[in-house]
C-alpha positions as CSV (number, residue, x, y, z in Angstrom):
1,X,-26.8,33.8,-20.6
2,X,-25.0,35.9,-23.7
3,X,-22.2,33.9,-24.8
4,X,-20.4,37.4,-24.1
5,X,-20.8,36.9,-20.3
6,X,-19.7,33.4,-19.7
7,X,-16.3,33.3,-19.3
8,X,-17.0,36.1,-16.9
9,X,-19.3,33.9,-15.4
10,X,-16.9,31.1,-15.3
11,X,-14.1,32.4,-14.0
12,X,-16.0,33.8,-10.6
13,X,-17.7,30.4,-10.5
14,X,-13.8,29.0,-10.2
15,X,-12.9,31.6,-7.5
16,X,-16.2,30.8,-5.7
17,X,-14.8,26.7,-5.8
18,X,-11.8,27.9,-5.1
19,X,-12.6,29.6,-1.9
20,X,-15.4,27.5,-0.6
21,X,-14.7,23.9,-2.5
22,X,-15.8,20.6,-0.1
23,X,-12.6,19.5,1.6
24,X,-13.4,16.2,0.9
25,X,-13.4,16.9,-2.8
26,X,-9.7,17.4,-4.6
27,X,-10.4,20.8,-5.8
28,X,-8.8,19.9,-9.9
29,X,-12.3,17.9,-10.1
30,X,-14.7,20.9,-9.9
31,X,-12.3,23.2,-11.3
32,X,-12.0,21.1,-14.2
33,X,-15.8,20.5,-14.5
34,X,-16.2,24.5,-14.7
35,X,-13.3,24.7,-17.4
36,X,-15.6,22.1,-19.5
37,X,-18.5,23.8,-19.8
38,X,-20.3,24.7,-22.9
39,X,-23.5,25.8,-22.1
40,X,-24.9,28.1,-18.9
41,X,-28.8,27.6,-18.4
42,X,-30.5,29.6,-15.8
43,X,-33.9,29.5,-15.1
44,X,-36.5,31.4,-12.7
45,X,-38.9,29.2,-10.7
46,X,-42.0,31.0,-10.0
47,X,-44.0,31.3,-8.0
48,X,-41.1,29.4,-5.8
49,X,-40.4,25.7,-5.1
50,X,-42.9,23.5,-3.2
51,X,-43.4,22.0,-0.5
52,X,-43.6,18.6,-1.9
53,X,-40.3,18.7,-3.8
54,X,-41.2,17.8,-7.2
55,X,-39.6,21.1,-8.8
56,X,-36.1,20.2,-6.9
57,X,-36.7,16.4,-8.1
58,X,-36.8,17.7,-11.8
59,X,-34.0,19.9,-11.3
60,X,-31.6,16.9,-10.1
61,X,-33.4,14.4,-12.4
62,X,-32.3,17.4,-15.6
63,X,-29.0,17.7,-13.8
64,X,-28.6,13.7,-13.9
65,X,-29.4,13.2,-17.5
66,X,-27.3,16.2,-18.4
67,X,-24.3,15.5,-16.5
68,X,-24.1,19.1,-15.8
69,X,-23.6,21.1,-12.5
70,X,-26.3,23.0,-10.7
71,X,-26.0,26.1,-8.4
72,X,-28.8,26.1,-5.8
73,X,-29.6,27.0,-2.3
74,X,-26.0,28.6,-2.1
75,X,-24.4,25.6,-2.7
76,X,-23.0,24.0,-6.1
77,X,-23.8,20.3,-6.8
78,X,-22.9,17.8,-9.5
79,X,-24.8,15.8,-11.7
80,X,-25.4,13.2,-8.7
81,X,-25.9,15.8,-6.3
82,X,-22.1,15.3,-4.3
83,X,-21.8,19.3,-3.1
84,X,-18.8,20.6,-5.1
85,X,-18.7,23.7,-3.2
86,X,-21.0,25.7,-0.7
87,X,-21.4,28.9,1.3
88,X,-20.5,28.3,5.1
C-alpha cells in the first residue's frame, strides 16, 4: 500500500473496530494495535485458498511470527488469531 494511503487506511480500519469490535475485547486494545502500525501488507491469493488449509496455516503462522493483525474472511484477527472485530 502507498505510504500516502495508510492513515486513510487506518483510520477506517478504527471506525470498522469501533463499530463491530468483539464485546469480549476492551475496545482500547485493538484500537491501540491499529494506532501502532507501521507497515500495511496485502496480498492476493490466487487461484483462491484450498481445501486443505495450508495457505490459511501460513497466513496465521506469518501473522504469529509478525505479531501483526490480519483481515480475513470479514473478520479482523490478531497475531494468535483472538477475533478483534468482525462483520455480523
Amino acid at each position: 500500500m502507498p505510504s500516502s494511503e495508510i492513515e486513510s487506511h487506518l483510520e477506517g480500519l478504527s471506525g470498522f473496530i469501533s463499530e463491530n469490535h468483539s464485546k469480549e475485547i476492551d475496545l482500547y486494545y485493538p484500537l491501540s494495535r491499529v494506532y501502532n502500525v507501521r507497515l500495511v501488507i496485502g496480498c492476493v491469493i490466487n487461484p483462491g485458498f484450498d481445501k486443505e488449509g495450508e495457505v490459511l496455516e501460513f497466513i496465521k503462522s506469518f501473522s504469529n511470527e509478525l505479531k501483526c493483525m490480519t483481515f480475513y474472511n470479514n473478520a479482523l484477527w490478531d497475531y494468535d488469531w483472538q477475533c478483534l472485530a468482525a462483520i455480523r
